[in-house]
N, C-alpha and C positions, 0 to 999 in steps of 0.2 A: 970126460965129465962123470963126475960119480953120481952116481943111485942112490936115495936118500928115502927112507920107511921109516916106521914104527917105529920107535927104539934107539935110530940114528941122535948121534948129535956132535956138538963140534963147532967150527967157526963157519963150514958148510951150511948147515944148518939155521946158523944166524943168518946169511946171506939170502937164503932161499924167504925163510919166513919176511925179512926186510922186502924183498921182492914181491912174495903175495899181499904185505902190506901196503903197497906199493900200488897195485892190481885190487885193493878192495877188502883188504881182510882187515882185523883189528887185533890181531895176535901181542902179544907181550913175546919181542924179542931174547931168548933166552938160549938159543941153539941146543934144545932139547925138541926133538922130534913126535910129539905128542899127544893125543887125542885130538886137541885142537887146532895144529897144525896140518893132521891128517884130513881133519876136517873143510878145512881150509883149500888144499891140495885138491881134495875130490870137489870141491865145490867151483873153484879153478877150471879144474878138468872137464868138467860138465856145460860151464858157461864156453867155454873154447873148442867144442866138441874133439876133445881128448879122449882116449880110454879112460873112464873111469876106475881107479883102481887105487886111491890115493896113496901110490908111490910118485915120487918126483923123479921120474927118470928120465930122458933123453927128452923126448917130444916135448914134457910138459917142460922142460928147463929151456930149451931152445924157446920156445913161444913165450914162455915168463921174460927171458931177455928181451926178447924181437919186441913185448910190452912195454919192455921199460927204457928201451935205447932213447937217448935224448934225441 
């Protein structure tokens, strides 16, 4: 599973943002990894008592799924 920060982007990245939209966000999917996706990420992480640290890495992407399994 890849590590997704700052900077990241890609079709990862779309998926992930889809995913926090998913869970409550209102991002403009774009697969650019962004202030506002970061933003998003830690706000995520904080509501799911995750490490806050808005990287999307293992813990927060496993619980992002485990949220959105049908």
């Amino acid at each position: 599973m890849a590590r997704y920060s700052y900077g990241s982007s890609g079709d990862g990245v779309k998926e992930l943002q889809e995913l926090l939209n998913s869970n409550g966000a209102s991002l403009t999917v774009d697969g650019v990894y962004g202030s506002q996706t970061q933003a998003a990420v830690r706000d995520y992480q904080q509501k799911n008592n995750l490490t806050v640290d808005g990287v999307a890495g293992y813990d927060t992407q496993v619980k992002l799924y485990s949220n959105s399994a049908v």
